[in-house]
C-alpha positions as CSV (number, residue, x, y, z in Angstrom):
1,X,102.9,25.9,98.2
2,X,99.8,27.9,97.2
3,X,99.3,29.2,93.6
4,X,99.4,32.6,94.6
5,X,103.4,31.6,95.4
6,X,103.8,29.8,92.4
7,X,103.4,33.1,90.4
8,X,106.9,34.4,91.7
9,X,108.5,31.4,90.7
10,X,107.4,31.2,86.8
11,X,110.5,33.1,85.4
12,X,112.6,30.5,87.5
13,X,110.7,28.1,86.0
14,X,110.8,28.7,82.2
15,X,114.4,29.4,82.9
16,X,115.1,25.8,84.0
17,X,114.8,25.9,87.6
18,X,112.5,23.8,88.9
19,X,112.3,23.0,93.0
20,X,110.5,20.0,94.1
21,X,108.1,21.9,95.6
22,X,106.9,23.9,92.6
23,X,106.6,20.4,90.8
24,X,105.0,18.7,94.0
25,X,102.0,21.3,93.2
26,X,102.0,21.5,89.2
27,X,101.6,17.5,89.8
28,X,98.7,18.6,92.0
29,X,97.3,21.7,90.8
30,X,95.6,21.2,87.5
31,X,94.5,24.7,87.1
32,X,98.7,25.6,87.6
33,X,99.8,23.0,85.2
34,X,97.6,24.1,82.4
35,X,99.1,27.7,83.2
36,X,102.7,25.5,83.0
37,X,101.5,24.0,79.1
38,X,100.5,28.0,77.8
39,X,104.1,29.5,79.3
40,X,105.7,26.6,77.8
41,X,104.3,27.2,74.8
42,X,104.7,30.6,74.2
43,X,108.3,30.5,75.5
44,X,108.8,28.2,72.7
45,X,107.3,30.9,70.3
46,X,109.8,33.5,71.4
47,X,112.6,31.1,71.1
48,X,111.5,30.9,67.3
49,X,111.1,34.9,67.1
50,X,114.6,35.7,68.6
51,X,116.0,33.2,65.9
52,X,117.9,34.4,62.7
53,X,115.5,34.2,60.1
54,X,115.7,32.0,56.9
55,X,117.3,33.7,54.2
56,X,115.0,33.9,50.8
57,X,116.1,31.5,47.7
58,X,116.9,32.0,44.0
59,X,113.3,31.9,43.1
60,X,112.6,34.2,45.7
61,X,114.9,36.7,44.2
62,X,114.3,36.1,40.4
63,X,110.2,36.5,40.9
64,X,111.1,39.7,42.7
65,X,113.5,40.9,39.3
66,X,110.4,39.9,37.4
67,X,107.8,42.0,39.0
68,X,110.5,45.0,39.5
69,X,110.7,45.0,35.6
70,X,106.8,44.6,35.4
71,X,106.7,48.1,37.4
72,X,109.1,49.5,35.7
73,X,107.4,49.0,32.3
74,X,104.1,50.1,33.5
75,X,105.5,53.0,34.7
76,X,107.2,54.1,30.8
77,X,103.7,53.0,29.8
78,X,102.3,55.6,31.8
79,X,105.0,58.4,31.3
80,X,104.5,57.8,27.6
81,X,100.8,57.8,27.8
82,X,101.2,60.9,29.5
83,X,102.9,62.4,27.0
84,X,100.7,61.9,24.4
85,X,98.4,63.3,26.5
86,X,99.8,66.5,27.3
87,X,100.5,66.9,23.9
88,X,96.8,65.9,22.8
89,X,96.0,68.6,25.2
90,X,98.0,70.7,24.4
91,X,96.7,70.7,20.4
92,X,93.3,70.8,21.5
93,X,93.8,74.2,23.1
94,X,95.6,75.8,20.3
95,X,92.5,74.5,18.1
96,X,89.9,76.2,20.5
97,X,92.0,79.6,20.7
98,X,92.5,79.5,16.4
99,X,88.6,78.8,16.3
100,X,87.8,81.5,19.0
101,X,90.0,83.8,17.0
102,X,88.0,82.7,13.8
103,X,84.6,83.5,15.3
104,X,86.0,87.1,16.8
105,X,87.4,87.9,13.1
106,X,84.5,87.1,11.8
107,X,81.9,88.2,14.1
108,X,84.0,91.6,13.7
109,X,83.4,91.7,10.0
110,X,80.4,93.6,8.6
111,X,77.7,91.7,7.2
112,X,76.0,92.4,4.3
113,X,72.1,91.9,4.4
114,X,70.1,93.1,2.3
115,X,69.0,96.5,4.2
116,X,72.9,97.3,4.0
117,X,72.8,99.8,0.5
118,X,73.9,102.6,-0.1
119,X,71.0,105.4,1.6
120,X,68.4,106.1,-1.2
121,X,65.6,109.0,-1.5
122,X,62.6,109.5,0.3
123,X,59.7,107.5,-1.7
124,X,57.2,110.7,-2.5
125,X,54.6,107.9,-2.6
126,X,54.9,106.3,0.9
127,X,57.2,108.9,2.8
128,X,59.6,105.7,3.3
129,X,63.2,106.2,2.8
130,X,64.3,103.7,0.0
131,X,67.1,102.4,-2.3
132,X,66.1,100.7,-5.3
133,X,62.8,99.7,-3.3
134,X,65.1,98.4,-0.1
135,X,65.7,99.4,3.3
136,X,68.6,99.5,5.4
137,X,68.7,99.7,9.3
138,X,69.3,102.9,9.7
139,X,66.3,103.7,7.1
140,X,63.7,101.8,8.9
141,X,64.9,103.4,12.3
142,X,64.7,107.2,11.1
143,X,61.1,106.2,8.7
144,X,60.4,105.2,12.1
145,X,61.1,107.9,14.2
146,X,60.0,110.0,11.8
147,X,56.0,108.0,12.1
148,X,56.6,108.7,15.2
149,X,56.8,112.7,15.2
């Protein structure tokens, strides 16, 4: 028998059937019977896959309880934490809009300087409009264009 033969006969062969003169040339053939060792082996591997596997213990089962409730309290860590945050959020805007509504009052709101009094006579000295010797804006911008003229 010729290892080129011997291929067709290695399913027989892991099954059990052996003929004398497959074994003749494994006995003979070195290159063949290592081929024989590695089919034997993983055949053996298979057997183990296709087995029912081992059914976890108690430990097994009360470390997986354990890091279940771990999660779970991690997770109401995180939905509370989130809540506090919407909420902090949530504050912070109303304080920005109260502020911005602060600043647009009050940037709405007239200021007094001291130009803003009541218009005054034309000082015969300088030809300057005045109020008690004070200018508002709209004094220094008519003295003005009147300079300019």
């Amino acid at each position: 028998m010729t290892c080129k033969q011997v291929e067709s006969y290695w399913e027989h062969w892991l099954a059990g059937d052996v003929t004398s003169e497959l074994e003749r040339h494994l006995e003979a053939c070195p290159r063949c019977r290592q081929q024989a060792r590695e089919l034997a082996r993983a055949s053996g591997w298979v057997r183990l896959l296709k087995q029912e596997p081992p059914q976890p213990g108690p430990a097994f089962w009360a470390r997986l309880r354990h890091r279940i409730e771990e999660s779970e309290r991690a997770e109401e860590f995180w939905s509370e934490l989130s809540w506090v945050a919407a909420r902090a959020v949530l504050s912070l805007v109303a304080l920005v809009f109260l502020l911005g509504l602060g600043l647009l009052f009050q940037s709405a709101a007239p200021r007094l300087t001291e130009f803003d009094l009541p218009p005054g006579y034309l000082d015969e000295t300088t030809g300057v409009a005045t109020t008690n010797g004070q200018l508002n804006r709209d004094q220094v911008v008519l003295t003005l264009v009147a300079y300019r003229e």
